[in-house]
C-alpha positions in Angstrom: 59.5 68.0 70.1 63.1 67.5 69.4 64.0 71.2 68.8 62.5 71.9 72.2 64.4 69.5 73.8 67.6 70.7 71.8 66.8 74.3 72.8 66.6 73.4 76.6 69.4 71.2 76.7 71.7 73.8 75.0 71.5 76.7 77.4 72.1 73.9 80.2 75.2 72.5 78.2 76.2 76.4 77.5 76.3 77.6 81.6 77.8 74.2 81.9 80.6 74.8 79.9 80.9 78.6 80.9 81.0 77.2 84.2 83.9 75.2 83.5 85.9 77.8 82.2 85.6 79.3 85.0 86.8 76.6 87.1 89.7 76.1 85.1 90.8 80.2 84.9 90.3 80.2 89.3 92.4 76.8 89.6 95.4 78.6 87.3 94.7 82.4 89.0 94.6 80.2 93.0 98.5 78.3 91.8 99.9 81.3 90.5 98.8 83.2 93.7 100.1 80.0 95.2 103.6 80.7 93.5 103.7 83.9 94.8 103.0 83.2 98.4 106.1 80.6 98.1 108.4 83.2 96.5 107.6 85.8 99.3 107.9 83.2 101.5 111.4 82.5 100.0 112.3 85.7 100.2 111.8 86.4 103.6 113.7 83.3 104.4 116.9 84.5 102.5 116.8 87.8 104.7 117.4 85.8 107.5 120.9 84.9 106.5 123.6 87.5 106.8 125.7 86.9 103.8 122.4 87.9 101.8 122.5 90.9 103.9 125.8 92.0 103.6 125.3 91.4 99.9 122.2 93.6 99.6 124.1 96.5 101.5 126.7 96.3 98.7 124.4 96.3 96.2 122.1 98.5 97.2 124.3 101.5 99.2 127.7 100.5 97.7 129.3 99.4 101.3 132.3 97.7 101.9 133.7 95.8 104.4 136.8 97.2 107.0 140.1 97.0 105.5 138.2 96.7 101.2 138.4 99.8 99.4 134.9 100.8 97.3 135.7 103.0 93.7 133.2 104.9 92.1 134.0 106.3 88.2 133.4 109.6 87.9 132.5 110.7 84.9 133.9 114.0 82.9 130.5 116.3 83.7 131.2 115.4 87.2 128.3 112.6 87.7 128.8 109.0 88.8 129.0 106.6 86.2 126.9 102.7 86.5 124.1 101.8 89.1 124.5 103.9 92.1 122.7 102.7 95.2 120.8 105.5 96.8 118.4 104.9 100.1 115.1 105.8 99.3 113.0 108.8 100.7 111.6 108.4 104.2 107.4 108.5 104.2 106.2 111.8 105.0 104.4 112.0 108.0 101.1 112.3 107.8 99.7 116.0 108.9 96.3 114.4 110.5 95.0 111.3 111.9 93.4 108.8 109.5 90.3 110.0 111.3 90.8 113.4 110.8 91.1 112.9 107.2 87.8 110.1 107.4 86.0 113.4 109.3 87.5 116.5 106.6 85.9 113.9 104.0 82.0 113.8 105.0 82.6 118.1 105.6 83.8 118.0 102.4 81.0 116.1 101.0 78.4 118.7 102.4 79.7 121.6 100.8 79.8 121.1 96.9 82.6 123.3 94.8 81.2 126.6 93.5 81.5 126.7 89.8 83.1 129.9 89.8 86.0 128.7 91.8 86.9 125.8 89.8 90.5 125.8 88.3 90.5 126.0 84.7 93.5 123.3 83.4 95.7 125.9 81.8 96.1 127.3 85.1 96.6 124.3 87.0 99.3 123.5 84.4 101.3 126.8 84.5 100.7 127.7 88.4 102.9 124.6 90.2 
């Protein structure tokens, strides 16, 4: 009788302790999603102040303000030597509407690939 009631009680004991853990890895996963939240938050805040502006144009796109004078070091081969601040690439515009691509999708879907069209990989590699 007591092995039965040890057997019963230990698969309760077990999901309650599995349980537990459980709780405990959320809680730490829900505060560090919590720190997060308060650093974005931070963030935004400091882009509301110009001299953090100012600073990130310097930084980031080497500006300077009217009457400083900005230097670059030019290496021998030509190229600029340290961190150069270089804008990033605009998104490409997208050809069709999220629609059109939802709609080219289920076509798509109808009309399996014929095996004797399928790229071998030595092809895709050398063909760019």
């Amino acid at each position: 009788m007591v092995v039965l009631l040890v057997a019963s009680y230990t698969t309760t004991v077990h999901a309650w302790w599995q349980q537990r853990s459980e709780i405990g890895a959320l809680k730490a996963a829900n505060r560090q999603a919590e720190q997060d939240i308060d650093d974005l938050h931070d963030e935004i805040d400091r882009w509301d102040d110009p001299a953090f502006i100012k600073q990130q144009a310097r930084d980031r796109f080497g500006w300077v303000l009217p009457g400083e004078v900005g230097y670059r070091v030019v290496g021998i081969d030509g190229q600029l030597q340290g961190e150069v601040g270089r804008l990033e690439e605009p998104p490409a515009a997208a050809d069709d509407p999220w629609y059109g691509k939802l709609w080219g999708s289920v076509e798509q879907a109808g009309n399996p690939p014929d095996p004797q069209e399928e790229a071998r990989p030595d092809d895709v590699l050398e063909n760019p």
